[in-house]
VOGU-3710 file (C-alpha; in Angstrom, 3 decimals, decimal comma):
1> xxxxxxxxxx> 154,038/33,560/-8,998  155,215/32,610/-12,280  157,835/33,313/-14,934  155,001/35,525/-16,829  155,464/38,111/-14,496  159,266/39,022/-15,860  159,629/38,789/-19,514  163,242/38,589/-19,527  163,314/36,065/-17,309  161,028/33,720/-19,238
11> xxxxxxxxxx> 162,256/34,073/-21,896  165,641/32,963/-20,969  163,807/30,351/-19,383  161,947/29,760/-22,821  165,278/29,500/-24,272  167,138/26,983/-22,018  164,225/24,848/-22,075  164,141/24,976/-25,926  168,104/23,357/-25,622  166,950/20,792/-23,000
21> xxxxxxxxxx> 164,556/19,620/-25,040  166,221/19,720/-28,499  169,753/18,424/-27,446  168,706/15,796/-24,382  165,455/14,596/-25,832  165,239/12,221/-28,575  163,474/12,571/-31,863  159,561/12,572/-30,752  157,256/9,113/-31,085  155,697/8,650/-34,480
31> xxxxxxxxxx> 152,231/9,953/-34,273  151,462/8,317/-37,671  152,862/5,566/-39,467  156,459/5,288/-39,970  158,031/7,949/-41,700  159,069/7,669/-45,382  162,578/7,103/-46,502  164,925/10,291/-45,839  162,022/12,363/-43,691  163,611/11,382/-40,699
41> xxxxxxxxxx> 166,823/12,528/-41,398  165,736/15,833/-42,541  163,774/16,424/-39,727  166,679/15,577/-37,605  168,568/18,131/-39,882  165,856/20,652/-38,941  166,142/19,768/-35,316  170,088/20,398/-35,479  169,578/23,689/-37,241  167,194/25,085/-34,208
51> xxxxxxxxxx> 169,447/24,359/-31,694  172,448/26,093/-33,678  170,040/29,213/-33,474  168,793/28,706/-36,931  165,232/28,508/-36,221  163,500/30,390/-39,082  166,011/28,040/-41,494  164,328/25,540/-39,534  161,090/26,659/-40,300  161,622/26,904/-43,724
61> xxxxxxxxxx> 163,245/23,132/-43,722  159,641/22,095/-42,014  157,447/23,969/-44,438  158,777/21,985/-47,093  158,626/18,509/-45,467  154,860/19,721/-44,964  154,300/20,570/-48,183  155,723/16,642/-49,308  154,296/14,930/-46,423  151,009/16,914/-45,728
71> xxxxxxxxxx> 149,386/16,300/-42,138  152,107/14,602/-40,624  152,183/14,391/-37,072  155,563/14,249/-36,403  156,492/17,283/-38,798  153,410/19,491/-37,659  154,683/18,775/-33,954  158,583/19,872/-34,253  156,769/23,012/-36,238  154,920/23,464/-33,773
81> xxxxxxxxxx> 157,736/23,335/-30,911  159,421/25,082/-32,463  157,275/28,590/-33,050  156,807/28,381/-29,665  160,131/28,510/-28,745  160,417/32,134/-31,244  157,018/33,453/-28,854  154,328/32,667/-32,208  152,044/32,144/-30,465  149,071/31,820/-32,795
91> xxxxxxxxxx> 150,827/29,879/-35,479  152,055/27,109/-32,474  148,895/26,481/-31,115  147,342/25,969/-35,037  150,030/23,138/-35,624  149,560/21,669/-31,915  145,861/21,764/-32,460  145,820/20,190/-35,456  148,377/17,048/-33,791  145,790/16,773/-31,068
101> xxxxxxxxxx> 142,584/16,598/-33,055  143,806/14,093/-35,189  146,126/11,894/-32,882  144,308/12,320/-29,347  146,301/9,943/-27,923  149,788/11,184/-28,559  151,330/12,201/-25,585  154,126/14,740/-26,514  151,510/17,182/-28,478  150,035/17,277/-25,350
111> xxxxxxxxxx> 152,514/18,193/-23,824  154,190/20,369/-25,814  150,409/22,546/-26,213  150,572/22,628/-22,771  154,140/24,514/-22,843  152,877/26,374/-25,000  150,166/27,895/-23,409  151,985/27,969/-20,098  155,065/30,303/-21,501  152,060/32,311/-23,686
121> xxxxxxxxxx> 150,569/33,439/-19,961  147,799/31,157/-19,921  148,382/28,449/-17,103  144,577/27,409/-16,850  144,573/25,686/-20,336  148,018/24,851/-19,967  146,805/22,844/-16,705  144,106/21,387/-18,836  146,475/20,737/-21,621  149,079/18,540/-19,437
131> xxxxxxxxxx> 145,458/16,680/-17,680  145,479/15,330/-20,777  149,018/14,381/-20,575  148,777/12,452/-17,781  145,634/10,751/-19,069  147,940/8,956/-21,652  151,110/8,543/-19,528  149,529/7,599/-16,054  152,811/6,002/-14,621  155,374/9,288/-15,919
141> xxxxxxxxxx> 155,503/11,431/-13,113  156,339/14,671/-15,213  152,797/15,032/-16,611  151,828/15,733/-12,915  154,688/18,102/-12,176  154,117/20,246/-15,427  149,916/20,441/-14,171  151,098/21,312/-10,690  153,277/24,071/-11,738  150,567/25,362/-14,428
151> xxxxxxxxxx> 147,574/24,727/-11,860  149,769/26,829/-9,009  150,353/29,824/-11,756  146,562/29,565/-11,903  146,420/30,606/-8,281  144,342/27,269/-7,835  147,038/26,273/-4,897  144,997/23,162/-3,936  144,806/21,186/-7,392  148,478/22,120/-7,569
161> xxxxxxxxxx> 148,919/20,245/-4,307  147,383/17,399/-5,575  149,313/16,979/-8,654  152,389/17,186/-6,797  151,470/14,417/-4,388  150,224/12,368/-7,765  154,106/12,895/-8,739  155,843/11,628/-6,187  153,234/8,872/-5,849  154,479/8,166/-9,656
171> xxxxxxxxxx> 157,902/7,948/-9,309  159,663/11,593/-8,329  161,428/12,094/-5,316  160,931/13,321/-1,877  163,039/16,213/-2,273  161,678/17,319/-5,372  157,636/17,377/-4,237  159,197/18,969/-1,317  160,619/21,711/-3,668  157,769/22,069/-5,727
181> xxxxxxxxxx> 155,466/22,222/-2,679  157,020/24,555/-1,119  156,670/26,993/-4,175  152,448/26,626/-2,841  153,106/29,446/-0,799  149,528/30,483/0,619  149,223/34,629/1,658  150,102/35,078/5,061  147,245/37,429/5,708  143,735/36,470/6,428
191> xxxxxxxxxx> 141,020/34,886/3,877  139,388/38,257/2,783  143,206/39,062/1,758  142,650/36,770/-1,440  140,338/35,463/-3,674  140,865/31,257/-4,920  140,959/31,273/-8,404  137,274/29,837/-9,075  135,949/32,600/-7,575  135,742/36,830/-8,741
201> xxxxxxxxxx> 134,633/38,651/-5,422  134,754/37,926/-2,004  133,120/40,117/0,926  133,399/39,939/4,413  132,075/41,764/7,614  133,779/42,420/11,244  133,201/43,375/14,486  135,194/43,165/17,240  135,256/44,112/21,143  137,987/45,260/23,189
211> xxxxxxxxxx> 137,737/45,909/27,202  140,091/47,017/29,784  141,124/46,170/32,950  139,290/48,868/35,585  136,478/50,983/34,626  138,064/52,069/31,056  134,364/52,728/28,352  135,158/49,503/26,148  135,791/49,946/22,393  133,601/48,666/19,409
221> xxxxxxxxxx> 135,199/48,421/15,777  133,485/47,107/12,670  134,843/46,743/9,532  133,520/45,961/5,764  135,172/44,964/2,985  134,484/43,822/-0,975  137,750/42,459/-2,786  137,559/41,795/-6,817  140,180/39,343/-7,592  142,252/40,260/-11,190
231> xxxxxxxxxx> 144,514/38,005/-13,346  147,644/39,499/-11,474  146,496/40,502/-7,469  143,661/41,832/-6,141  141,871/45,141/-5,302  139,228/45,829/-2,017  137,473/48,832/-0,980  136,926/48,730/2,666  134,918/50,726/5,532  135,927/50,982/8,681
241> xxxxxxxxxx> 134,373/52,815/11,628  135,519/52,560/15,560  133,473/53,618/18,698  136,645/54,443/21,336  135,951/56,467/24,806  132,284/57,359/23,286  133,841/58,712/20,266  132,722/57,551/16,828  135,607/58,091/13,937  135,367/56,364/9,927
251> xxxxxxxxxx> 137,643/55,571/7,422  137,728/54,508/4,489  140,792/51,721/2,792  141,660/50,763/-0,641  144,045/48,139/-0,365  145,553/45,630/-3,376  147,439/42,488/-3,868  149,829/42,569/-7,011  152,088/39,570/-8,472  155,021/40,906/-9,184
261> xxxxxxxxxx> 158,161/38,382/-10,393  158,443/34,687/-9,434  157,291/33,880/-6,113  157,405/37,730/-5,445  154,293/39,779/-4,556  153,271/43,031/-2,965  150,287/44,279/-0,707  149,854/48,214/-1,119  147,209/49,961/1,314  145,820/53,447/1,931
271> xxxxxxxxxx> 143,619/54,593/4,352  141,803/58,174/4,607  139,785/59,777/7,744  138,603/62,657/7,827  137,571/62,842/11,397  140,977/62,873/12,328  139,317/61,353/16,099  140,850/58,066/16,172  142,063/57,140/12,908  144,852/58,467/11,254
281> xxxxxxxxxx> 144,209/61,272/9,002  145,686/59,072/5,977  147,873/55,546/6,683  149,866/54,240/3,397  151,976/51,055/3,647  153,742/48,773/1,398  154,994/45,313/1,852  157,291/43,211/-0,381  157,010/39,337/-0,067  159,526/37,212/-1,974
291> xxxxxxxxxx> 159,627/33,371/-1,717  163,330/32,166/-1,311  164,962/28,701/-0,805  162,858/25,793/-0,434  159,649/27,248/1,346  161,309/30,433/2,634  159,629/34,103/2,584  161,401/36,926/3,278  159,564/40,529/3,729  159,895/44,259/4,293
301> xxxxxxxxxx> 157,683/46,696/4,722  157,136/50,612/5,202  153,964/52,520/7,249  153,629/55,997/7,474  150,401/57,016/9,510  149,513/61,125/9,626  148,818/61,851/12,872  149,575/65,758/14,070  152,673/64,288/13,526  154,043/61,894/11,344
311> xxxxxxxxxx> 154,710/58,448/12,665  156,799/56,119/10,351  157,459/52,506/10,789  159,928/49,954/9,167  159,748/46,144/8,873  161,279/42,859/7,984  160,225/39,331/8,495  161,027/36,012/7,743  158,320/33,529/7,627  158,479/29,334/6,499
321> xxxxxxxxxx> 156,366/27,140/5,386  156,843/23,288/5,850  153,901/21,161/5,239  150,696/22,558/6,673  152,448/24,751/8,484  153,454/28,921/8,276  155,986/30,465/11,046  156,869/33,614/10,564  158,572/36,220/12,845  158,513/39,645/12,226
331> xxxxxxxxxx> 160,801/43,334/13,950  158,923/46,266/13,635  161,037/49,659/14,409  159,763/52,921/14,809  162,799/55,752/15,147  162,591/58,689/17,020  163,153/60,115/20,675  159,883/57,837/21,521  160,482/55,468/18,935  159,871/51,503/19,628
341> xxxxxxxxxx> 161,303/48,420/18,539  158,073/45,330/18,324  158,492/41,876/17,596  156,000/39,594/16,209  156,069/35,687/15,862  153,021/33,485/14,701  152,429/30,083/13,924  149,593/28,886/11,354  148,220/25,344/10,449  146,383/24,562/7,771
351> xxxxxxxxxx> 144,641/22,082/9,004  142,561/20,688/6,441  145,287/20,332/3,974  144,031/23,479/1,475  144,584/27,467/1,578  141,362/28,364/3,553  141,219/26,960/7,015  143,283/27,344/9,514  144,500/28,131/13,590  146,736/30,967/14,054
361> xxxxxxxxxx> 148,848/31,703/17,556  150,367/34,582/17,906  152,684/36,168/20,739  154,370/39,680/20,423  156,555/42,292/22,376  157,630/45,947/22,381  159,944/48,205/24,049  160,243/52,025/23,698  159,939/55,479/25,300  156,904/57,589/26,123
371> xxxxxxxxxx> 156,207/60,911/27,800  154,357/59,632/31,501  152,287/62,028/33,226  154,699/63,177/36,280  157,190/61,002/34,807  158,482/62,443/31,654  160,392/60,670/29,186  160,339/56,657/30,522  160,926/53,545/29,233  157,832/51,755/28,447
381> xxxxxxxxxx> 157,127/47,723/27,242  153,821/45,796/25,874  153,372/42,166/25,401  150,654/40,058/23,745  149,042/37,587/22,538  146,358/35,638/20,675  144,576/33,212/18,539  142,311/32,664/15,571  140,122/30,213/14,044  139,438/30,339/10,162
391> xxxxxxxxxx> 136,656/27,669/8,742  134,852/27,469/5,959  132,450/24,636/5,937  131,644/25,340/2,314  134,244/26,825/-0,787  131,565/30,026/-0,973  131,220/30,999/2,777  133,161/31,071/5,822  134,282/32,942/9,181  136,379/33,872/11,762
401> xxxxxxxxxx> 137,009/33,983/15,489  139,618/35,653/16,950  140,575/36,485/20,511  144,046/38,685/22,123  145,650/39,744/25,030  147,838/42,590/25,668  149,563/44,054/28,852  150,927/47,614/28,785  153,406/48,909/31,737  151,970/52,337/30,412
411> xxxxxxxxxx> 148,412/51,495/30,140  145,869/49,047/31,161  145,759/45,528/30,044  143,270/44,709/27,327  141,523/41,820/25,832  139,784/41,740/22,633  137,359/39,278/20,796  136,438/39,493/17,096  134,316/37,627/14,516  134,251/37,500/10,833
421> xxxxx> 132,355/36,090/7,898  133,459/35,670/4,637  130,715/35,124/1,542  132,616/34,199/-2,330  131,202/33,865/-5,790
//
């Protein structure tokens, strides 16, 4: 998530970053030879008139140190900097360009091309932009922060890793990798949820077995899916069709992935049968995820499933994620004379050190009321629980195992076993 996804808010951010850098940081390095007699005070009055809010007086003040002192680095720079900070675009990365192409080796134009891409919404050259950076200033750790933070707007959450490790390795703190780290928040849904940023499409393919305790007809599920990754989220069109007490039911899903403000996304889903057998006749939800704190996630979500009656059910969770770890607990409530109250806890390790492989463990419980044959109106509770494996051996392909367990004091206990496979490009 990134400041690109709120206008207002980046451009305050534009504009607080536009004082920090004209008040706290000095006049730039010479990108040339020393400037004549009197330039540097002008510029200096040109730098004095930006931050009193005077920009296009700036400007002005610029375009005629340009037009005495034509090609300078230094000048074309602060031009630069400064039509960034007023959102031109265009005319910014001309003037940047030009600094680069003839002074490769000046640090600041590189980083100040790569600000300017990253507030103009385009992280991936901003990423490349600050590489460069850090190619000329090695031992400054803030080249590696500014690639992180461009890299993770990219959705490319391992590189970002990396250049956050390269900071602290070149001289920033503990606490403030473990800030920026924790900002590498990975989905906490499964790898045909999301699509890495190198790749466009991802497919995947499911089938899973569940039996029962006594002489219950086991079930058979399969599932299909095909997700097309977009600059902001994500959109997949899946099949589904289930084989339950010798009864065969489809559906069909579109569910999407949308960035939404700063470490804020959402996952919207709808689901259609027309069978009306064993899946709902139509199942919407929509989940809110917003990253809080240093590696906190809070969520709430909303289900409403049309059965012959409708069945509506309310969420919130809290999940964490500290290292190559993800906890996250979750109470679902559904209201009503047989209304239930769930809870759901897991715990997820990325054990490889990047966004695709992992082990889940899961446990969960439930208590509510149900009409029992002879019974009437009785309290009923569930428990389960169960674990996954997610590997892939190579970027483009990978799978899935997964098995559960789940007791019922209404109905018979069940296990379940599932496998995956996951193709990218």
């Amino acid at each position: 998530m990134s400041l690109r996804r709120d206008p207002s808010l980046r451009n305050f951010a534009i504009t607080a970053l536009t004082l920090l850098n004209l008040a706290l940081i000095p006049a730039p390095a010479t990108a040339q030879q020393p400037s004549a007699p009197g330039l540097t005070e002008q510029m200096e009055q040109a730098r004095q008139l930006a931050i009193n809010g005077q920009r296009e007086a700036a400007l002005d003040l610029y375009d005629r140190l340009l037009a005495e002192h034509p090609g300078n680095g230094d000048l074309l720079l602060a031009r630069g900097r400064t039509q960034a900070w007023m959102g031109r675009w265009e005319a910014s990365e001309r003037d940047l360009r030009a600094v680069t192409e003839a002074h490769p080796g000046y640090g600041d134009a590189w980083s100040a091309l790569g600000d300017m891409y990253f507030w103009s919404d385009r992280p991936a050259k901003a990423a490349e932009a600050y590489a460069r950076w850090a190619e000329i200033e090695p031992n400054d750790s803030a080249p590696y922060v500014a690639q992180g933070r461009a890299l993770r707007d990219a959705g490319d959450y391992d590189a970002a890793g990396r250049a956050f490790k390269q900071a602290e390795q070149h001289g920033a703190t503990r606490a403030q990798v473990d800030s920026l780290m924790a900002t590498l928040q990975r989905p906490p849904s499964g790898p045909g949820d999301w699509v890495p940023q190198r790749f466009r499409w991802v497919a995947s393919g499911t089938y899973e077995h569940t039996g029962f305790q006594g002489s219950r007809v086991p079930w058979n599920d399969y599932s299909f899916s095909l997700r097309r990754r977009f600059e902001h989220g994500s959109l997949a069109l899946e099949l589904l069709r289930a084989n339950h007490f010798s009864t065969g039911d489809s559906a069909v899903a579109l569910d999407g992935y949308v960035d939404l403000w700063p470490r804020a996304y959402a996952n919207i889903r709808y689901q259609y049968a027309s069978g009306d057998k064993l899946f709902p006749h139509y199942a919407a939800r929509a989940e809110l995820f917003q990253g809080v704190g240093s590696g906190w996630e809070l969520s709430g979500s909303y289900d409403r499933l049309k059965f012959s009656d409708n069945v509506n059910i309310y969420g919130l969770g809290v999940g964490k994620y500290f290292g190559n770890y993800y906890a996250r607990v979750r109470v679902l409530r559904v209201p009503g004379t047989t209304g239930s109250t769930g809870y759901r806890a897991l715990l997820r390790n990325y054990y490889r050190g990047d966004a695709d492989s992992y082990v889940e463990v899961r446990i969960g419980s439930g208590q509510g009321n149900d009409y029992l044959p002879g019974q009437g109106l009785s309290q009923v509770s569930s428990g389960s629980a169960g674990v996954s494996w997610v590997f892939f051996p190579e970027p483009e392909w990978g799978f899935k195992l997964t098995a559960d367990y789940g007791r019922d004091s209404a109905a018979p206990n069940q296990y379940s076993v599932s496998a995956s496979i996951y193709r990218r490009w």
